[in-house]
N, C-alpha and C positions, 0 to 999 in steps of 0.2 A: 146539220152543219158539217162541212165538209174538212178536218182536221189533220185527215191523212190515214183515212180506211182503209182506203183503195177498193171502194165499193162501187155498184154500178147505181149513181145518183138518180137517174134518168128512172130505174125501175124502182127506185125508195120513193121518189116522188109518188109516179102510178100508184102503186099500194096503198100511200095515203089517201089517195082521191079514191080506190077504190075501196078501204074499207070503211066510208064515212065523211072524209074531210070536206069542209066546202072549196077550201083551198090549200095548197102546198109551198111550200118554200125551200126553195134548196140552197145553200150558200156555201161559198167557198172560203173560208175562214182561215186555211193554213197559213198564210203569209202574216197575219195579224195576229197568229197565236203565238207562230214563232218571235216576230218583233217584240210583243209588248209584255207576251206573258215569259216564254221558255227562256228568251236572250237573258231578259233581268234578272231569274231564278240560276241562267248559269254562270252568271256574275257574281251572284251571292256565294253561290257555291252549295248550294242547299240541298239537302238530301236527310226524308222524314227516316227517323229512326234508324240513321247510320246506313242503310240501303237503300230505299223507296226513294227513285228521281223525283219523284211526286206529276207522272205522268199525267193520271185520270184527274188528281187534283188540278191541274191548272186547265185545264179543259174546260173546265166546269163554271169558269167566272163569265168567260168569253161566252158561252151555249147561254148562261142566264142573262147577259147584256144583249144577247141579240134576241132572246125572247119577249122581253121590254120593251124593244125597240118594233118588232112586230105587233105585241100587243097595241101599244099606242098609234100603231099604225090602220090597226083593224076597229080600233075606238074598244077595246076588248077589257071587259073588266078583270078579267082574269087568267092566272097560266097554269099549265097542269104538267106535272112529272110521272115517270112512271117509277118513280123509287119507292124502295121498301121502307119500315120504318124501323128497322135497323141500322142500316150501312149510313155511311159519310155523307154519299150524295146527295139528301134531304138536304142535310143542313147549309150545305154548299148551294144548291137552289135555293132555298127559300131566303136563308141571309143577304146573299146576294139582290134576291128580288126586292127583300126591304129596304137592303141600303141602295137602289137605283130608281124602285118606284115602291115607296111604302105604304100605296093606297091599292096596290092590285093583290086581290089574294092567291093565292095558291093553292090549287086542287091534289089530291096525291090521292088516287085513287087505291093504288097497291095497298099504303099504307093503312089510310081509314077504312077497307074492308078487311084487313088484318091478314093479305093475303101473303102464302109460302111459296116456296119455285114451282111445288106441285098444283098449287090451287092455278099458277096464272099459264102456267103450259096448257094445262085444261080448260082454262078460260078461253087461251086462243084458238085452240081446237076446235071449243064448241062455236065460238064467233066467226072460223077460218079465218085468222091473223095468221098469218105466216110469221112465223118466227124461227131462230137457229136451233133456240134447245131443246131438246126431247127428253124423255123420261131414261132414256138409253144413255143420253149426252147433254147432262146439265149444266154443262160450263155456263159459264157466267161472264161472256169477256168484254172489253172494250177499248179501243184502239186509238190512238193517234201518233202524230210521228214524234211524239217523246217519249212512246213506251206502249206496250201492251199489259195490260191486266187481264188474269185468269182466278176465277173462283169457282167454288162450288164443287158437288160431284165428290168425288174419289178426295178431293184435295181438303176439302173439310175436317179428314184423319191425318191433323201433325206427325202423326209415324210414318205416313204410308210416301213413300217416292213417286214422286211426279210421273205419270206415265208418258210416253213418248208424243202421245196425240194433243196434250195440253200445247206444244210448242209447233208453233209454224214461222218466225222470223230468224231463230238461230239453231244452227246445225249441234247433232251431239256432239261434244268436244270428238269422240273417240271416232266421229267421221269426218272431223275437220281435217283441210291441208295438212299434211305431215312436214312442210315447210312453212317455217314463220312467218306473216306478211308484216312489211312496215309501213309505214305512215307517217307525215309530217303535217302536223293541222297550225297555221298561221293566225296569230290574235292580232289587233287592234283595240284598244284599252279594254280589256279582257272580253271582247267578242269573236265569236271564229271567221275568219275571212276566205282563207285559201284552205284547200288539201292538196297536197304536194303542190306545192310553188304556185297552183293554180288556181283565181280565183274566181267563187263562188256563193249564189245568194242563201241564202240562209235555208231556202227549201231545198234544193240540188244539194249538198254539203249535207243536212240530215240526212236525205235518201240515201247519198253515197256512202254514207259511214252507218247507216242500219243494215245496206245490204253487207259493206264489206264484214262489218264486226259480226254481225248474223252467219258471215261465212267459215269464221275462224269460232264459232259458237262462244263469241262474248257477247254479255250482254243478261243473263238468266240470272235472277235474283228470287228466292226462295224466304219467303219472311212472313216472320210469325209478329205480326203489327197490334199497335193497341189503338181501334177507333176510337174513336171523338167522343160515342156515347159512352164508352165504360166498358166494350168488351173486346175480346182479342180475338181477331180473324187472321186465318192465314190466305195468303195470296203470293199467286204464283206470277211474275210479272220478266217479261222479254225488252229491255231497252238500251241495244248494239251502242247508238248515234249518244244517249244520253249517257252512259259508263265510260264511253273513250272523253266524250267532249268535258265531261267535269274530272278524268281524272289529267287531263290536260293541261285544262286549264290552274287546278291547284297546284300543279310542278310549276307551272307558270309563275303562279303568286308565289314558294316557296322560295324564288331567287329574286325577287321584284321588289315584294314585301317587305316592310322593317320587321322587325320580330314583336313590336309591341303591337302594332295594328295589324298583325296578322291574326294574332292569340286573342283578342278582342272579336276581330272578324268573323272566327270559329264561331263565340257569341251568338253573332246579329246571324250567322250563317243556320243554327239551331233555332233561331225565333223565326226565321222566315221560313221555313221550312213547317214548324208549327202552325204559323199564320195561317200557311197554302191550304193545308191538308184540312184546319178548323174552318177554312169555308170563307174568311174575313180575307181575300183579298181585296174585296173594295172598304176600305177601314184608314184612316187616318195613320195607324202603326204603319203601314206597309208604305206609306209614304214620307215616313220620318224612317224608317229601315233604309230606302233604296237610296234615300238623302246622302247617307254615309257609306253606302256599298258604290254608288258611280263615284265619291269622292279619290275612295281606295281600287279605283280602275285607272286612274290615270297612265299609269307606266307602266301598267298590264300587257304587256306590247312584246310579242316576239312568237318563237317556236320552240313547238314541242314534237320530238321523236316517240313515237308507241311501234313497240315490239306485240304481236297479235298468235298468239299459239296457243290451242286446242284448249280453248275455253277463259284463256285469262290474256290479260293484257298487261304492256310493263313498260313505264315510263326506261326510256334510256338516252335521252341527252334533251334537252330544252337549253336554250339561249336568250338573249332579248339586249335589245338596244339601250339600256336602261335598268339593267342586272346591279343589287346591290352584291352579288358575289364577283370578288376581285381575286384573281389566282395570285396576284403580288401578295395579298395578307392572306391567304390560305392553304399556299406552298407550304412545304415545307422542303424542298428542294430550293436549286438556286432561282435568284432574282428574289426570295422572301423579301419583302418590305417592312414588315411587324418589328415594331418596335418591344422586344423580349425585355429590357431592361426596363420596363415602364411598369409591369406585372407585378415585380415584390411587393411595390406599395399599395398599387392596388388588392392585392389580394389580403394585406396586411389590414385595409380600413375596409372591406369585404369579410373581413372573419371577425370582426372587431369584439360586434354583437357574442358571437359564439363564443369568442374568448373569455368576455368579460364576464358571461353567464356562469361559464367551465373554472372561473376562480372563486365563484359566490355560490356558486348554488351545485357546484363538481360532485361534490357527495350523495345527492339525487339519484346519479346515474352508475354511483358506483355499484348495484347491487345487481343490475341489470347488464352492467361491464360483467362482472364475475360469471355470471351464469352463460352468456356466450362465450367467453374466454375458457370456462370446463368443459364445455362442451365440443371444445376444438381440437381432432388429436393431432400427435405430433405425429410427421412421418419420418423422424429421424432420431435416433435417440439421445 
């Protein structure tokens, strides 16, 4: 399935007929991965462990829906992965498989012969599988247009700095533009529409902002993640198109939003990002989640300004037709609208609690008052 490799399809097919298969299937998936899977995830705003877009994750529900779909097609009792029985992607196939057809089993040959990076390099050697990694260059990667993932190899030592060969979509900072590039990316209830004024479908728009942010070498995320089964991998992951577009769109939400259902969002924003990564995209949860995520998209609607230099990116103005920032109550120059006289009382029935504590229960705090109060020196005498 064709995601956004940028591979030659036509000789993946061959290969498979030539090392075995009775037949091949090629498909072109990126516009339906983008629509159903990435759009909804960058609504949510989700991102596993505070970095991870959760590129390979959302890959993974679509690959297993369309091998369901093939199998039932071939009358085929069963599907086969090539996952280890360590890593994420097991669990991502196989739950998927059950919750779409829970009568086809699942073959995982890697796993059930207990095999390592070394055993299956050697395996394909001696079969002649053509494959990328070597004994020399183990990486581990996999690609589509919301991100690249890199493992294995050198990068398995948390100390040791990524070498230069792991990255191929974004440039060293220190060889990027020495002038800053900008960019205006346009939403629609928080979907991206346009880049600069201009509008584009959701494949062209990823392309153009993986090469542009790849050029300014945004995009490299360095994370020491905890999988699904219980242990902590590090992974090395490149995703230009996915780091501009979510930090975009959260400036977006940040003038849009009211402040209680933004803090709440954060929330459903950390459970759907869990969901992704645990494999359960096709689950009932992820459908009471997105319930509340397109509700909190309505007014998502406007632009965002990104500033792009030598490796980072930086929100610097966003607008939207439908902004609950009003410059009348947030001057403090002329035309201020804010009503100042309104504040004593409020802040009077606002401290209320505190007050009423600090005359009943004030002696609590007096001993912990003392000891920062000696602790403070005078600078004057």
């Amino acid at each position: 399935m064709d995601l956004g490799e940028k591979r030659d399809l036509d000789a993946i097919q061959a290969r498979a007929l030539q090392i075995g298969a009775s037949a091949a299937y090629v498909v072109d998936g990126r516009v339906p991965f983008l629509k159903h899977f990435v759009w909804p995830s960058l609504q949510t705003g989700a991102v596993y462990e505070k970095e991870y877009p959760l590129a390979t994750a959302l890959g993974r529900p679509l690959i297993a829906a369309q091998l369901v779909q093939i199998a039932r097609q071939e009358n085929a009792q069963a599907i086969a992965h090539g996952c280890t029985g360590k890593g994420n992607d097991q669990v991502r196939f196989d739950v998927s498989t059950a919750a779409l057809a829970p009568d086809l089993q699942v073959v995982a040959p890697v796993r059930e012969w207990g095999m390592n990076r070394d055993d299956e390099i050697e395996y394909a050697r001696r079969h002649a599988i053509p494959v990328p990694a070597t004994v020399d260059s183990p990486y581990s990667t996999d690609e589509n247009l919301w991100g690249r993932s890199i493992e294995a190899g050198i990068l398995e030592d948390p100390w040791a700095e990524p070498p230069a060969e792991v990255f191929e979509w974004t440039r060293d900072p220190r060889q990027a533009p020495d002038q800053p590039g900008y960019l205006e990316l346009s939403f629609k209830q928080g979907l991206p529409v346009a880049l600069d004024g201009k509008a584009l479908d959701a494949l062209e728009l990823v392309s153009r902002l993986n090469a542009l942010g790849g050029e300014h070498g945004v995009g490299r995320i360095d994370h020491l993640e905890n999988r699904l089964i219980g242990i902590k991998s590090r992974e090395i992951y490149e995703a230009p198109a996915a780091v501009l577009l979510l930090q975009a769109h959260q400036a977006l939400e940040d003038i849009t939003l009211p402040k209680d259902v933004a803090r709440f969002k954060d929330l459903v924003a950390q459970q759907w990002g869990q969901m992704v990564y645990d494999g359960l995209w096709f689950s009932p949860l992820r459908d009471a989640l997105y319930a509340f995520v397109a509700e909190t998209q309505r007014h998502v609607t406007g632009e965002v300004r990104l500033k792009l230099f030598k490796g980072s990116s930086q929100v610097v103005g966003r607008k939207g037709p439908e902004q609950l920032y009003q410059l009348s109550l947030a001057t403090y120059g002329k035309g201020d609208s804010f009503d100042q006289s309104a504040a004593a009382g409020f802040i009077k029935l606002w401290g209320q609690g505190v007050r009423t504590a600090s005359q009943v229960q004030g002696q609590l705090h007096t001993r912990d008052l003392a000891v920062l109060l000696g602790e403070v020196k005078r600078l004057t005498p």
